[in-house]
N, C-alpha and C positions, 0 to 999 in steps of 0.2 A: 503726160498722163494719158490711160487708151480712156477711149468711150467710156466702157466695162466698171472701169476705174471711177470714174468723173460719175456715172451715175449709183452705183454704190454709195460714195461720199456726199450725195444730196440726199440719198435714201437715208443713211445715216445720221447728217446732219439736224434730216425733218425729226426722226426717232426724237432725238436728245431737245433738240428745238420745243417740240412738242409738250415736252414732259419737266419741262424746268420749272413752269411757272406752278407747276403743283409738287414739287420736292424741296421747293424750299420758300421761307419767307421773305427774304427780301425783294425791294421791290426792284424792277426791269432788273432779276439777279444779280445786280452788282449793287443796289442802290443799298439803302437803312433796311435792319431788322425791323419790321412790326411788330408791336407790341399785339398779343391776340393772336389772333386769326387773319388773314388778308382776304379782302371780299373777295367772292367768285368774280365780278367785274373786273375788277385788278387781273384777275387772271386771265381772263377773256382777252382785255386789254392787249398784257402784256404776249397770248399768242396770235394774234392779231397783228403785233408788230415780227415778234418772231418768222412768222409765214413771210413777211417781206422780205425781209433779210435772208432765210434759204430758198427764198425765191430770186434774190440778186444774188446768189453761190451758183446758183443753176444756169441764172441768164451766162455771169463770165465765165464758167467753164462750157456752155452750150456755145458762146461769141469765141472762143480759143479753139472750140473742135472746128469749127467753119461757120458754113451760115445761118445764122439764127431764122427756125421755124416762127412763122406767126402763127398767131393763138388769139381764138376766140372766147368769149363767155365761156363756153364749154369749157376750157381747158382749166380754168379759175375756180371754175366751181368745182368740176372733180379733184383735184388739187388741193380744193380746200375742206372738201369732204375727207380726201386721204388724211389729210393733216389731224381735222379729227379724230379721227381710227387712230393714228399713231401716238395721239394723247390720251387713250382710255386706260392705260395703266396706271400714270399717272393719276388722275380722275383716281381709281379705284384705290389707288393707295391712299390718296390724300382722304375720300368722302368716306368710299364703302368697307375699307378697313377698319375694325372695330380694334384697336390698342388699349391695351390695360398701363394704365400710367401708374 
């Protein structure tokens, strides 16, 4: 797989990563439907775990292209800034969507 490639599909991954734990109700998405609503915590949560996980997609395709760069605080925090940004659709559909049931 080129660079080009490998970084798209972490770009990608974050998208969908980002965005799971507000389209749907179960919990860590594989887990029981809730009954209700699932707390915003739960959701925090569960992108919280998310971010590690296409974080360990990045590190083994960054460790397969060659040598892995170190990364400080810096790199974390924007990272995890980005991840937010990438979850605000999500967000919007789940909160600020007004649905007629």
């Amino acid at each position: 797989m080129s660079i080009t490639a490998s970084i798209w599909l972490v770009i990608l991954a974050a998208l969908v990563a980002a965005n799971l734990p507000f389209i749907n109700q179960r919990w860590a998405v594989v887990g029981p439907v809730t009954q209700g609503r699932k707390p915003m915590w739960a959701r925090l949560l569960e992108m919280l775990v998310l971010y590690f996980l296409v974080g360990g997609l990045a590190l083994l395709l960054e460790r397969r292209a060659g040598q892995i760069a170190p990364q400080g605080w810096e790199f974390y925090a924007v990272t995890g800034a980005l991840f937010l940004t990438l979850a605000f659709p999500g967000f919007v559909y789940r909160y600020l969507v007004h649905r007629r049931d």
